[in-house]
N, C-alpha and C positions, 0 to 999 in steps of 0.2 A: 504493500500500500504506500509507506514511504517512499520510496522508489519511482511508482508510478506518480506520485503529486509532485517528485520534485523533475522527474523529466519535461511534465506540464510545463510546473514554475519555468525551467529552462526557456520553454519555448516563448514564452509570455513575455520574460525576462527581455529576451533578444528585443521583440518587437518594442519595449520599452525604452529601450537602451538607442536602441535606432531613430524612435520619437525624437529623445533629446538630441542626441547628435544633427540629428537633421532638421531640428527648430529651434532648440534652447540651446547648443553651444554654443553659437556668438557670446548670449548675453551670459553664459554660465560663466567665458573666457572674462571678460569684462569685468564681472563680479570676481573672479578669482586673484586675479591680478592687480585688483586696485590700490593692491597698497603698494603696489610696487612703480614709480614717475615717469618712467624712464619707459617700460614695457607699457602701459597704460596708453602712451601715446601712438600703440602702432595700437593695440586695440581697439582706438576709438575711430577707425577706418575701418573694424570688422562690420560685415551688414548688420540691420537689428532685426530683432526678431522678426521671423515672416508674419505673424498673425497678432493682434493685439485681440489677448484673451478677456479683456476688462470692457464693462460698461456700465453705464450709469443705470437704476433704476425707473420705471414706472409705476402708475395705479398705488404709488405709495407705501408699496414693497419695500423691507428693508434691503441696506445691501449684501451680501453673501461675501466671508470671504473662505478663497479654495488653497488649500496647502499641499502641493506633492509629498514625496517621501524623499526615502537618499536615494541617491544616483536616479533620479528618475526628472523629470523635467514638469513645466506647468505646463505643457499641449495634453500630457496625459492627464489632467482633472478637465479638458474641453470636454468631453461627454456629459459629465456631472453638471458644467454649466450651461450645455443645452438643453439640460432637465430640466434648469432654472430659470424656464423662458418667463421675462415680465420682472425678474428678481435683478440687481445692481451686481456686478460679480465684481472682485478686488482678486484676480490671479496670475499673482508673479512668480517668474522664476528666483528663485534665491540662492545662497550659497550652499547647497548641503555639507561642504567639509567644514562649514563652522560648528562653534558651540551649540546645543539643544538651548542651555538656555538665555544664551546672545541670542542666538534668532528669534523665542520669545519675548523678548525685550524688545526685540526688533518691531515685531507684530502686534505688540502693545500699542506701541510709539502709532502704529498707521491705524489700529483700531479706534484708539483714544481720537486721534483728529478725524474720523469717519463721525464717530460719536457726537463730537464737541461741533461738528460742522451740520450734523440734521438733525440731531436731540433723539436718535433714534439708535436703542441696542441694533447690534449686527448678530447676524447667522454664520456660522462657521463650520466648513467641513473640509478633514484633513487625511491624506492616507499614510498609515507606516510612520515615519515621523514626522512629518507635518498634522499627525493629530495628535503625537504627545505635544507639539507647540500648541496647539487647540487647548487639551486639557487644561497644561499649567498656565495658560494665559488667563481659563476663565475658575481658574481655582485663585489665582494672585488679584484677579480684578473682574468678581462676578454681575460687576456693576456695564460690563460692556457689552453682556454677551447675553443673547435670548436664546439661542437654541445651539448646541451642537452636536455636529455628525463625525463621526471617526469611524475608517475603515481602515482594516486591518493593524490595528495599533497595538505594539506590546508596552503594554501600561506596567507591566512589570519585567520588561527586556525578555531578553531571548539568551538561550542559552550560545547560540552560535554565534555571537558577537564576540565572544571569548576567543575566537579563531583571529581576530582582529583586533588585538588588543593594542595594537600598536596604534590602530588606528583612532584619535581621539572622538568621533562625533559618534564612531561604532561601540568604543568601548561605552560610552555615556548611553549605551543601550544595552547593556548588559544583564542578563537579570540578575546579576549577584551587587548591581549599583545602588550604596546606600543613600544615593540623593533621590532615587526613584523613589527607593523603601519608604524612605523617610515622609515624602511627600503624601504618597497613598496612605497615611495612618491618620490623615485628616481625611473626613467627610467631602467628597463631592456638594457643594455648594445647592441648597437648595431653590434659588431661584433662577436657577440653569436650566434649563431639558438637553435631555443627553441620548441621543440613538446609539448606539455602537453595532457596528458590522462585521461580523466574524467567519471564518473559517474552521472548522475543524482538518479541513485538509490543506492546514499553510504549513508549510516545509519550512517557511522561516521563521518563523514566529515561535521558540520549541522553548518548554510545552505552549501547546496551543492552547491550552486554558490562559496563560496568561493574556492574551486579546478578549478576556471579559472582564467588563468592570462590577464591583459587587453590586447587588442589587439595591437598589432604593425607589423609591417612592417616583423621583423625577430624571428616573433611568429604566433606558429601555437594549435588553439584548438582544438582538438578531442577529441568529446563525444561517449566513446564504453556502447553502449546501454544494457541493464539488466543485468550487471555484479555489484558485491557487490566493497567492498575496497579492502578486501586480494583476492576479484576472480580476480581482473587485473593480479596475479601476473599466472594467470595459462589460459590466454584468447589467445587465438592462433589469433585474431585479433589483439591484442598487441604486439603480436612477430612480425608479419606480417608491422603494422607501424613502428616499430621501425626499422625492417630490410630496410626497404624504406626509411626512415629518413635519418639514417646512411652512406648508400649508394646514397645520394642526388637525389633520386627517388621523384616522384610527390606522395603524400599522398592523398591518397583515402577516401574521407569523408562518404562512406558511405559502410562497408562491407558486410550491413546484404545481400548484392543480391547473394553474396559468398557460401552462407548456404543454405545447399541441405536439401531436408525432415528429412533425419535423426540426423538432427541436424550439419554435419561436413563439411567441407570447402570444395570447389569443387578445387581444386589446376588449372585444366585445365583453369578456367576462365580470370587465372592470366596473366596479360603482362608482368610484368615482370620476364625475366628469372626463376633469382635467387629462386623465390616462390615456382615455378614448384620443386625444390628439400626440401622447408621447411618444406613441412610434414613429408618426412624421414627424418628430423634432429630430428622434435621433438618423430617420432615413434623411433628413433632409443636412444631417452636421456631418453624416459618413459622406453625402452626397459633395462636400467639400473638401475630404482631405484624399485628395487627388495624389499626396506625395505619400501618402502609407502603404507598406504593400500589402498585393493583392489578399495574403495569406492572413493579415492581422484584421482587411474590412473584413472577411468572411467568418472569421473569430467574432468579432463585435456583432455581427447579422445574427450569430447563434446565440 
């Protein structure tokens, strides 16, 4: 079983990896190298990013913001913010070799002036480690934050971070990391709502228990059944919770009765409205990434 989830993962992996390189390494080079004066200046003749992932809101919707994971880019959360048609999206690439909790500091700093500029908490949904910056930003400052989503997050590390310990942003994911432990021994903030999105079959995340948060009152777990770590980010039953989350819709614990033989979502089955149109959002956002290959649309089709 192992084995087989982590072959998946592999293949998932690739098509991830390839995302970023092919739309977020400019800006990822940019970001890396800033502190260096000298190199900075040939960087700032590298293209920018092909697609601007951000927009402003309508209908009074707050704004949404979206956090990748490591080594993965912000084109990969584009699905998530097609879900969120009519919502403000704030989705950038960032540095993943920084610090977990410099980059939250980071996301404080742009949430707080999102806040302070509409008078209105934001939604936040993060995968892998850009939802442990989700958690600790809205456990440091529950004053910001109205809802959020975390996919695939190890809230208490992973034990295969251990493999990398050299590496600083991997070891600060560790699950034997006493800043994590420590953190988790307070209460998740009550006036938060909290989705979390899980796998039993993530090869990364080990033990895979660790991707559940304990249970409370204004926490909610869902486990999307044989999808890898980086397949949450392309699972049209992800989109689907989140868009119900968001929307303060009742979440459906169990989608797989959705799936028609050929693998795809039956839209008709759905109560709620909004659903009925979320397949042309997401046919009509694959219908733009003309540079992905042929093998990752037909992964996202399924």
């Amino acid at each position: 079983m192992f084995v087989d989830d982590m072959l998946r993962e592999m293949g998932t992996g690739k098509d991830v990896i390839y995302e970023l390189l092919l739309n977020d390494s400019p800006q990822l080079a940019k970001l890396m190298l800033k502190k260096y004066p000298l190199i900075q200046r040939i960087t700032d003749h590298f293209p920018t990013t092909k697609a601007n992932y951000n927009r402003d809101s309508n209908n009074g919707h707050p704004k949404a913001f979206l956090r990748h994971g490591f080594f993965t880019g912000a084109y990969s959360m584009k699905g998530i913010g097609a879900a969120l048609e009519g919502y403000g999206v704030n989705n950038r690439q960032y540095n993943f070799m920084r610090g977990l909790w410099v980059l939250t500091d980071d996301l404080i700093k742009e949430v707080k002036e999102e806040v302070d500029k509409t008078g209105k908490k934001v939604d936040f949904i993060g995968h892998s480690k850009g939802g442990l910056m989700g958690i600790i930003a809205s456990m440091e400052h529950p004053e910001l934050f109205r809802k959020v989503v975390t996919l695939a997050t190890p809230f208490y590390g992973s034990r295969w971070a251990l493999a990398f310990m050299g590496i600083k942003p991997l070891r600060q994911m560790w699950s034997g990391n006493k800043r994590l432990e420590k953190m988790y021994k307070n209460p998740l903030p009550e006036e938060v709502e909290y989705l979390n999105m899980y796998s039993l079959s993530d090869p990364i995340i080990n033990p895979s228990e660790n991707a559940i948060l304990p249970p409370r009152d204004n926490v909610t777990n869902v486990e999307i059944k044989g999808v890898g770590h980086n397949g949450m980010l392309y699972d049209k039953r992800v989109f689907i919770q989140t868009r119900n989350f968001i929307d303060d819709h009742e979440i459906d614990y169990d989608l797989e009765h959705l799936l028609t033989e050929k693998g795809f979502f039956s839209i008709e089955n759905l109560s709620v409205p909004f659903l009925k149109e979320l397949d042309n959002l997401v046919l009509k956002y694959l219908s733009g990434v003309s540079s992905l290959p042929e093998r990752l649309v037909r992964r996202v089709r399924r």
